[in-house]
C-alpha positions in Angstrom: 0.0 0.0 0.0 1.5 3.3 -1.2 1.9 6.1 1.8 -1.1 8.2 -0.1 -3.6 5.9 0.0 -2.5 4.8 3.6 -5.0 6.2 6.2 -3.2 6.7 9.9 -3.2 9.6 13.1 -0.5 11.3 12.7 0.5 13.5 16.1 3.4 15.5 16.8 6.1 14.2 18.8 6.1 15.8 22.5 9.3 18.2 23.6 10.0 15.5 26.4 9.9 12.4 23.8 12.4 14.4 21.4 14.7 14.7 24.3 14.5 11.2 25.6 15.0 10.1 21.4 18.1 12.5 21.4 19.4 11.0 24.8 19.7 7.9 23.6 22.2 9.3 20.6 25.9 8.6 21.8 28.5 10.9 21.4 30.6 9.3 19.0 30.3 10.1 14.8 26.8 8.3 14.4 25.6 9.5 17.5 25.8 13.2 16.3 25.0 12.3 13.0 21.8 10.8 14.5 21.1 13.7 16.6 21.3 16.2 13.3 19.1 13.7 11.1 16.4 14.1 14.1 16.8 17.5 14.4 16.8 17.9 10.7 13.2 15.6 10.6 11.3 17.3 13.7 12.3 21.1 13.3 12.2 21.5 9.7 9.4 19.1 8.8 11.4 17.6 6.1 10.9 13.7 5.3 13.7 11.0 5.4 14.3 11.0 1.8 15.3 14.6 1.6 17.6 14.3 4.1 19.3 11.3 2.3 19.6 13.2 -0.8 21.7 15.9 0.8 25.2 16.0 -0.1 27.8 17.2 1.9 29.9 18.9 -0.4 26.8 21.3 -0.6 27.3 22.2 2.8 31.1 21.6 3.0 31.4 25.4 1.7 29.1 27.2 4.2 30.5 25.4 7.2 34.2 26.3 6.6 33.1 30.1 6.4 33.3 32.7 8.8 30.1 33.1 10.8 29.6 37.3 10.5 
């Protein structure tokens, strides 16, 4: 069944599961690289596949510039 024709609830996550979610993220690479995908997903609404289809070198630019 295709995710249009699917009928569910969907509800917004609560501030307090977020942070439980994001506790359980270590502190190593994945960890953080966890933590920014669900960041990415619950403050900018985007879906999984548009996070995926990022590329770094995209954003390899505006991280090594100054921040003024």
């Amino acid at each position: 069944m295709s995710r249009k024709n699917k009928k569910t609830l969907e509800r917004k996550i609560e501030f307090n599961e977020l942070k439980s979610i994001l506790d359980c993220c270590g502190e190593d690479e994945k960890g953080k690289r966890d933590k920014i995908i669900i960041k990415l997903l619950s403050e900018t609404g985007m879906q999984i596949t548009e996070i995926l289809n990022l590329k770094f070198l995209k954003w390899k630019k505006k991280i090594t510039e100054p921040l003024l």
